[in-house]
TORTORFI-226076 format. One record per residue (C-alpha): residue in one letter; x, y, z. Coordinates in steps of 0.2 Angstrom, whole numbers. Each point is the difference from the previous one (the first is absolute). Example, Ala and Ser with C-alpha at 12.3 -4.5 7.8 and 13.67 -1.06 7.14 Angstrom:
<pts>
  tinu      u      v      w
     a     62    -22     39
     s      6     17     -3
</pts>
This chain:
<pts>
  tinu      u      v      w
     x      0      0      0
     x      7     18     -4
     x      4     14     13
     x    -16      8     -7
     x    -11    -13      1
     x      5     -3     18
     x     -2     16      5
     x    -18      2     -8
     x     -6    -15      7
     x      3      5     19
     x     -6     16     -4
     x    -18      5      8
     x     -3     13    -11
     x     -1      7    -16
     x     -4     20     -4
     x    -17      2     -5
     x     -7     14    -13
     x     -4     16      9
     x    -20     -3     -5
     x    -14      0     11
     x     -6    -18      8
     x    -17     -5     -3
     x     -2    -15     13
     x    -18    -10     -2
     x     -8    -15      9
     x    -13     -6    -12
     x     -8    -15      9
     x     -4    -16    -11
     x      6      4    -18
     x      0    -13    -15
     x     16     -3     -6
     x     -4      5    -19
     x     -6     16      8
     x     15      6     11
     x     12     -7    -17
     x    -10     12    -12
     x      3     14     14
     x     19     -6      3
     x      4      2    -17
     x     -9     18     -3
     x      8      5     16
     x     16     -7     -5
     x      2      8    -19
     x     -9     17      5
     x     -2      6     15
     x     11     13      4
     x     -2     -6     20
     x      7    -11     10
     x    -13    -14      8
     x     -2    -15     12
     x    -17    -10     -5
     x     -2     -8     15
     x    -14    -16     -1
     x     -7    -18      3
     x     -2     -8    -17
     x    -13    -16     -2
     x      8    -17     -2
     x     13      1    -15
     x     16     -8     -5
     x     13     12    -11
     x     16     -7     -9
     x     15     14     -2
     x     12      0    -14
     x      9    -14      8
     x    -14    -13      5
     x     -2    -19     -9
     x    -16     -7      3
     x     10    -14      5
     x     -3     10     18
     x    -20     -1     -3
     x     -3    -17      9
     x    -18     -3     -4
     x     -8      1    -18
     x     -3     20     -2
     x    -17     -3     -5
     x     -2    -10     19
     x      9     15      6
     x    -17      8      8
     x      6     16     -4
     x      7     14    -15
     x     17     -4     -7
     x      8     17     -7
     x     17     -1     -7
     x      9     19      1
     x     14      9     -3
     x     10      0     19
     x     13     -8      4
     x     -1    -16     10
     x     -9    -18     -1
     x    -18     -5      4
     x    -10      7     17
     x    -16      1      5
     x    -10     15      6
     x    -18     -1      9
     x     -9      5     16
     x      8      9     16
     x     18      0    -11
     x      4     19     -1
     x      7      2    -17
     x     10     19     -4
     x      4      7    -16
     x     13     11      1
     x      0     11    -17
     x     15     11      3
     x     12      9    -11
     x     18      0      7
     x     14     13     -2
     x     11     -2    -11
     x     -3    -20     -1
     x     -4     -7    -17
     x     -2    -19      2
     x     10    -15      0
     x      5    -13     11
     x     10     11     11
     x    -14     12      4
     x    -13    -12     -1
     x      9     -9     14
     x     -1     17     12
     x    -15      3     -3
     x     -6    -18      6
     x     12      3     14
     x     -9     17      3
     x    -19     -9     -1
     x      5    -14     14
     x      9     13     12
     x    -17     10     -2
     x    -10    -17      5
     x     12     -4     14
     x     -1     14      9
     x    -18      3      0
     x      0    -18      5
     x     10      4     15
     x    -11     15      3
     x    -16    -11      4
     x     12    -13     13
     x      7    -12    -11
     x     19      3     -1
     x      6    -19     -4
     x     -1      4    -20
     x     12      6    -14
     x      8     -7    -16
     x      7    -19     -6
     x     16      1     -9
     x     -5      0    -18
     x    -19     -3      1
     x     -8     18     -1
     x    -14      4     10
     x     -3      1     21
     x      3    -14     11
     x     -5     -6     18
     x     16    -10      9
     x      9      4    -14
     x     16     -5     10
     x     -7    -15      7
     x     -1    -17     -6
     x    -17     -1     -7
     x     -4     17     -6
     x    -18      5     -9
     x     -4     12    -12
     x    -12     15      6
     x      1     12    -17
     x      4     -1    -17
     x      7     13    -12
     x      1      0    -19
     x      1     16     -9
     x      4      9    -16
     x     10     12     -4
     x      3     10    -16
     x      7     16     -2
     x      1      4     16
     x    -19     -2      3
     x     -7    -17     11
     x    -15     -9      0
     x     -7    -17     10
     x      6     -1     16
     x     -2    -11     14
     x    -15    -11     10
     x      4     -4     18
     x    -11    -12      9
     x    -11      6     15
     x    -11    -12      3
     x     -6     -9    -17
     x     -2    -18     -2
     x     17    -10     -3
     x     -7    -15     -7
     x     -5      9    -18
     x     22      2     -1
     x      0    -19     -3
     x     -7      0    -15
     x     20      8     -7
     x     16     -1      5
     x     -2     18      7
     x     14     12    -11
     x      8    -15     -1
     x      6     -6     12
     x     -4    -17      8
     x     12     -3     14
     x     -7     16     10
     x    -18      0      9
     x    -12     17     -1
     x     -9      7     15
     x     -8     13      7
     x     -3     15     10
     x    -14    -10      9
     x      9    -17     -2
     x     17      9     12
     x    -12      8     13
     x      0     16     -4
     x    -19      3      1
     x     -3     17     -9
     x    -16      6    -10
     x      5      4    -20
     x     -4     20      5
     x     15     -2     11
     x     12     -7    -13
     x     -5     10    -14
     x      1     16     12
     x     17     -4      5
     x      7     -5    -18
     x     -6     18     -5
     x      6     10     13
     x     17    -10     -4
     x     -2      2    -19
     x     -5     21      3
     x     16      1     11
     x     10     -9    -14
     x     -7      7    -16
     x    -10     16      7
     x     15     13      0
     x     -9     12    -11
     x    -16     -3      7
     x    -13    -14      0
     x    -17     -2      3
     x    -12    -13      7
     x    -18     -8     -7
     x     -9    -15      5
     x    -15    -11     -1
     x     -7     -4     18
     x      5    -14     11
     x    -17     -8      4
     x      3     -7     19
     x    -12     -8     12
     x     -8     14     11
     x      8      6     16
     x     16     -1     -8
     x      3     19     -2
     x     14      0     10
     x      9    -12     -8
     x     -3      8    -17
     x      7     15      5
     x     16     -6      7
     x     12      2    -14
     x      4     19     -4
     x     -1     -1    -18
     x    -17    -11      1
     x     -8     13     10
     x      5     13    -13
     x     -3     -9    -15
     x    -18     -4      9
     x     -5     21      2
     x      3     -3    -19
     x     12     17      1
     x     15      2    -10
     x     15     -6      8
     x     16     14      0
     x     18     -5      1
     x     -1      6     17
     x    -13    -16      4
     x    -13     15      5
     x    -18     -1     -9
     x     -5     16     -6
     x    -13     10      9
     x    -17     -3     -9
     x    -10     -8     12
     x    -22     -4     -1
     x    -14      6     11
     x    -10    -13      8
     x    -17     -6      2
     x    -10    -15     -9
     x    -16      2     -8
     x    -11    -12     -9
     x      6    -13     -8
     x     -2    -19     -4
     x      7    -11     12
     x      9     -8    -13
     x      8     14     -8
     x      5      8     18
     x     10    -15      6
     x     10      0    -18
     x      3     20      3
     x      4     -1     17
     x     15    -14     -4
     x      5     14    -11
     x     -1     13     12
     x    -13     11     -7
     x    -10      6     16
     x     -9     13     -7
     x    -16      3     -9
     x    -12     14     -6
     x    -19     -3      2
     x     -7     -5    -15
     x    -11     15      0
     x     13     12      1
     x     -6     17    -13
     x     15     -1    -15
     x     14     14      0
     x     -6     11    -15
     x     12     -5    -10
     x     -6    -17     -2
     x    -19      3     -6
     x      1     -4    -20
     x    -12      9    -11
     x    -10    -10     -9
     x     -7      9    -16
     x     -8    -15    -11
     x      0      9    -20
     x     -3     -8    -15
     x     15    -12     -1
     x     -4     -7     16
     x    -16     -7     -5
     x      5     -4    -16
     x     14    -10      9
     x    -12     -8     12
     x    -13     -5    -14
     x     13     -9     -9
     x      7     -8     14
     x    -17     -8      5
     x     -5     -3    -18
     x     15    -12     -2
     x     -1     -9     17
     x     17      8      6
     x      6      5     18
     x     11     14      6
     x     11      2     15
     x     -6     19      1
     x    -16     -6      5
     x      6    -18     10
     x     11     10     11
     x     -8     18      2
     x     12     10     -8
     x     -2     18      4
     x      7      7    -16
     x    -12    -10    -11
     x    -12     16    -10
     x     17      9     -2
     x      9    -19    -10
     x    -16     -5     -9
     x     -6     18     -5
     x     19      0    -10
     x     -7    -17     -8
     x     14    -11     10
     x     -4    -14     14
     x     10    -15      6
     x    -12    -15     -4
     x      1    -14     13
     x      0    -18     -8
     x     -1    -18      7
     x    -17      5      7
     x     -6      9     14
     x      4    -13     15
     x     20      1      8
     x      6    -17      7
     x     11     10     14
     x     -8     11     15
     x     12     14      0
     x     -5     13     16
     x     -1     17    -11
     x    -11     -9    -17
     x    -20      4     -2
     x      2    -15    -13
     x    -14    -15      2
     x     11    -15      8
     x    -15    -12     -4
     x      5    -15    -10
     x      7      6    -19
     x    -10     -9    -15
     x     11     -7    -16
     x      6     16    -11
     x    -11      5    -14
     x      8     -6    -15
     x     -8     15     -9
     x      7     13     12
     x     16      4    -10
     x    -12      3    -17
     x    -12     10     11
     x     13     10      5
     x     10      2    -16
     x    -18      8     -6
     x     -1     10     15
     x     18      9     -5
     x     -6      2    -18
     x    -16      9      1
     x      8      9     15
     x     13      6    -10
     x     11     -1     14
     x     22      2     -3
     x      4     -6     18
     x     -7    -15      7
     x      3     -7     20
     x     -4    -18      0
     x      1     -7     20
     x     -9    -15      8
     x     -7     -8     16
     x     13    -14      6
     x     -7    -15     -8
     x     11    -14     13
     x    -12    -12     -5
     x      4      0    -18
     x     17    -12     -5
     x      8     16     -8
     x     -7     14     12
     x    -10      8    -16
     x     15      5     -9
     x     -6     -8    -17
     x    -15     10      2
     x     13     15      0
     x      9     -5    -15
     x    -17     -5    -10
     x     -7     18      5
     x     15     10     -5
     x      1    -11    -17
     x    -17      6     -4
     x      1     16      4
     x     16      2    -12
     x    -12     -9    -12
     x    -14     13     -4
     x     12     14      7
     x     17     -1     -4
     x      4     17      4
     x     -6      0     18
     x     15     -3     15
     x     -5    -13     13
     x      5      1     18
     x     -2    -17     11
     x     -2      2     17
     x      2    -19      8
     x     -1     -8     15
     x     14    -13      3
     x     -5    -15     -5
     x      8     -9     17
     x     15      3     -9
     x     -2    -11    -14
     x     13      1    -13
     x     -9     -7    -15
     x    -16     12      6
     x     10     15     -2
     x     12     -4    -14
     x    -20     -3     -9
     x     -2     18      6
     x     17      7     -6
     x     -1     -7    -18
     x    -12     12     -4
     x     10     14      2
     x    -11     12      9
     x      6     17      0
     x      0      3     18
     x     -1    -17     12
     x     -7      5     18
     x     -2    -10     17
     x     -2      9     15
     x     10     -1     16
     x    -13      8     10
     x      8      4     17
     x     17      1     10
     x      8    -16      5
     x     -6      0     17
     x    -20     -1     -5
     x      0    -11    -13
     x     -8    -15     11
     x    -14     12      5
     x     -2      8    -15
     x      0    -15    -13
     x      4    -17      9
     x     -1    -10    -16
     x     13     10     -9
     x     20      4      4
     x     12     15     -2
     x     14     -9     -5
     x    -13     -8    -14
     x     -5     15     -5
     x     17      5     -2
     x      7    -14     -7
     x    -16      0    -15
     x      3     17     -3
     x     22     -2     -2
     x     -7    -16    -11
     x    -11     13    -12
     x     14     10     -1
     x     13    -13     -4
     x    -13     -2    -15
     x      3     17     -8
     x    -17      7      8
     x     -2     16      7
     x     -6     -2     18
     x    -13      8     10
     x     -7     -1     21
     x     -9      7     12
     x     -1      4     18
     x    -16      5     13
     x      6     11     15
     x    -10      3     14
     x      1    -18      8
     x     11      3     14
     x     17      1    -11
     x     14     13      2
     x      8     12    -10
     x     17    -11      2
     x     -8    -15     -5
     x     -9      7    -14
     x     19      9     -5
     x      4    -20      3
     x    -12     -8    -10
     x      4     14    -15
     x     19     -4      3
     x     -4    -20     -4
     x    -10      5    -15
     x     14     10     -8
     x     12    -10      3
     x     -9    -13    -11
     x     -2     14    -15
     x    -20      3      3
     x     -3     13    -14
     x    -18      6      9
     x     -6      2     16
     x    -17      5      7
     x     -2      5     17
     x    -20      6      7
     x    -12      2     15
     x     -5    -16      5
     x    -19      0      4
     x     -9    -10     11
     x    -15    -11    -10
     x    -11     -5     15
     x      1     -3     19
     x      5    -17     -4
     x     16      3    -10
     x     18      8      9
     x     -3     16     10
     x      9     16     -9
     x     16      6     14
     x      3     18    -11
     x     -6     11    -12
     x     16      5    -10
     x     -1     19     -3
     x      5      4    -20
     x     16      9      8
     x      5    -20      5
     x     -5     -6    -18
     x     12     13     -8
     x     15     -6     12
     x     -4    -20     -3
     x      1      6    -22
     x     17     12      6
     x      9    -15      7
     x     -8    -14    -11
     x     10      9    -16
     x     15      3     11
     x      2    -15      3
     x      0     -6    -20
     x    -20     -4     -1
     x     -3      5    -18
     x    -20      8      4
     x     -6      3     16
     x    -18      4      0
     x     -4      6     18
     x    -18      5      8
     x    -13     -1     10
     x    -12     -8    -13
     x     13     -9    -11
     x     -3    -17     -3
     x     10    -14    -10
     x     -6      7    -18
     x     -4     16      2
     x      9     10    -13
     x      4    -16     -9
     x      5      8    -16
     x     10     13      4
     x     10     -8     12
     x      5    -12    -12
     x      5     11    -14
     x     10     10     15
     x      9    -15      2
     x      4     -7    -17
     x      0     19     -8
     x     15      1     13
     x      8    -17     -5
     x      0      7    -18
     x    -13    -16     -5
     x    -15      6     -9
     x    -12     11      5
     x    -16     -7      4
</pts>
């Protein structure tokens, strides 16, 4: 081994790039999912990150693995098989196994096996001393076997984490998974990275009783201290704990930061936004899911709107014109479905974002006015229906969006691309926008979707990491994500929407913003949300326009193409002219 080598291989560290640290805990995420948001991160993102998660049961094989090392057929395997691009052999990664992805980009490091070698050193050093940090001080490294050992000096040592990583010009991806308190027996399915002579264990399996909230608490106030000199920051999803377990949530500093949902200084200080409290009416069910997020207050249901949130409605001769044909041809909008307060001022300028898939949403989402009741099959004549609709409207800019259709074996996505076929049909000359829901991440769904080539592709992330559960259990912010870095890996111009007024912050919002920029989302919409009914989740704030302006301000500061900011914006409002802001602006044609 040369001088070099040795001396990088002892070393703990390696400089990091003097860019801000986005830290995120983002609870169960499939592995497709946080891999599609790896990569975006990992090719774009002027950030550094650390993706902290649980995935569901999956093998992966690195650049080094032979299925030699699978020991059961792979279709007996019980779970996914993924082969990827780190380094390493085969691993499994499943329930109460805290996986990290580190996506970094190191000073003046460009890869090889010299620097690739540190920077594994510097990702065991990180997990050894937060290990050490929660009690359990018998861990460290194994001569040439990478990743974090307990007894490693003893006769009989076991393997705690393991590490495998890429690195290419001087930016890293993968990371490590270290065992809390998963179960053992799925690892004898492989010859776990390869090596047979050595058992794996646990947190739980050594005695070290600690809660996943602790371990992911300590690994990011040890990663933050590491990789947080020019700043860093702080988001999570809640830990769900039985009750009367307050206290023990709040133990760990940087848990009971992350919790208030408050961006995190360098200092380790939340900032100083803080809520009022008080509880109002509410359902039982939506109350327990925002108080595990920590949202403790509500306005009464009742409560007279701020004056800048009553809409005019003025219904001219477009409007009925709009609403004639629309009934004539058997077709539903998602002005009517959800309320939309802007709906005389859209259909009196002949546009309207037409809702297909039916009327009837498989998902119960707390803020949607949109019947749940069991969804009959699509009507095979909606995508003709609809192509007339645009024809005798006359209409150059068309939002196609749709109920989730879970019950359906493509989520309803070949209804997408059947409607925007025949809309190009009979008018060829008329720009379709999709907005989608995610299909449960289904790959084949959205690659149905993406063929078609919509001119704008738009899911909505809704609301801040920390209200997600509450706000749209069914869904995920790291799906959300990952779909739309897929859509943009596709060539698409991509498009989401956030609701304020739920009990988020100004730092989460500037979070959630952060996260969408970094993935190169060209639009973003951000409005008032509005309370349907008694029944659905209670409004926390009305956001004054002054607010709004601020959210556009920092949206575009931070590399967000279109920011459409206000009180009564919703996810299509101002379609058109968002859209040919963004692609005028790329130098692609006009709309």
């Amino acid at each position: 081994m040369s001088q070099d080598l040795a001396t990088l291989k002892s070393r703990a560290v390696l400089d990091i790039s003097a860019q801000r640290l986005r830290i995120r805990w983002l609870g169960k995420v499939a592995y497709l999912d946080a891999w599609a948001l790896q990569k975006a991160l990992f090719d774009y993102s002027p950030d550094n990150h650390l993706l902290l998660l649980e995935h569901p049961h999956v093998f992966t094989l690195g650049s080094n693995a032979t299925e030699e090392n699978l020991l059961v057929a792979p279709d007996s395997m019980g779970a996914e098989i993924h082969r990827v691009e780190r380094g390493g052999d085969i691993t499994y990664h499943g329930p109460g196994q805290l996986v990290g992805y580190p996506i970094l980009s190191l000073a003046s490091q460009r890869g090889g096996m010299i620097h690739t070698v540190a920077y594994v050193r510097t990702v065991e050093q990180l997990l050894i001393d937060a290990l050490e940090d929660l009690g359990l001080t018998e861990v460290g490294r194994l001569g040439r076997y990478p990743g974090v050992w307990l007894h490693p000096d003893s006769a009989s040592p076991a393997k705690l984490a393991a590490v495998g990583v890429r690195l290419k010009r001087g930016r890293t991806m993968h990371g490590f998974a270290l065992n809390v308190n998963c179960d053992l027996s799925w690892f004898h399915k492989i010859v776990p990275c390869g090596i047979s002579e050595y058992a794996v264990t646990s947190l739980q399996e050594a005695g070290l009783e600690v809660s996943m909230e602790e371990v992911v608490g300590s690994v990011a106030q040890r990663a933050a201290q590491l990789w947080g000199a020019a700043g860093w920051e702080c988001q999570q999803m809640p830990f769900v704990q039985p009750a009367g377990d307050a206290s023990e949530r709040d133990a760990h500093p940087l848990s009971a930061a992350a919790r208030s949902a408050d961006s995190v200084q360098p200092d380790g200080q939340p900032d100083s936004h803080t809520q009022p409290q008080g509880t109002h009416e509410t359902s039982a069910r939506h109350r327990r899911k925002l108080n595990e997020a920590g949202v403790t207050i509500s306005l009464p249901y009742k409560e007279r709107k701020p004056p800048w949130m009553r809409a005019k409605f003025e219904a001219g001769p477009n409007y009925w014109r709009l609403k004639q044909t629309l009934r004539g041809l058997s077709l539903t909008t998602v002005c009517e479905e959800a309320g939309c307060p802007n709906i005389s001022e859209c259909w009196n300028a002949g546009t309207a974002t037409f809702m297909i898939n039916g009327d009837r949403c498989t998902r119960s989402c707390g803020f949607c006015l949109v019947d749940t009741r069991r969804p009959t099959l699509p009507d095979p004549q909606e995508p003709q229906h609809l192509a007339n609709a645009v024809e005798q409207l006359q209409l150059d800019y068309v939002v196609l969006t749709a109920v989730a259709r879970d019950d359906l074996p493509d989520g309803g996505a070949r209804q997408f691309a059947q409607c925007m076929r025949a809309i190009r049909q009979q008018s060829p000359n008329t720009a379709v926008e999709v907005l989608i829901p995610d299909f449960k991440g289904n790959r084949e769904a959205l690659g149905t979707v993406f063929e078609e080539q919509p001119v704008v592709l738009n899911h909505n992330l809704e609301t801040v990491l920390r209200l997600q559960r509450a706000v749209r259990p069914q869904a995920s912010y790291a799906r959300s994500l990952a779909v739309l870095a897929l859509a943009k890996e596709s060539g698409l111009t991509t498009k989401t929407s956030l609701m304020v007024g739920l009990g988020e912050t100004e730092a989460e919002l500037a979070a959630a913003m952060a996260d969408l920029a970094a993935i190169r989302t060209d639009i973003l919409t951000v409005g008032q949300y509005l309370r349907p009914t008694a029944n659905h989740l209670p409004l926390a704030k009305w956001w004054h326009p002054q607010e709004f302006e601020e959210l556009a301000r920092q949206g575009q500061a931070l590399g967000i193409g279109h920011v459409e900011a206000g009180p009564l914006v919703r996810s299509s409002y101002q379609a058109a002219h968002a859209a040919s802001n963004v692609l005028t602006s790329s130098r692609a044609p006009a709309l």
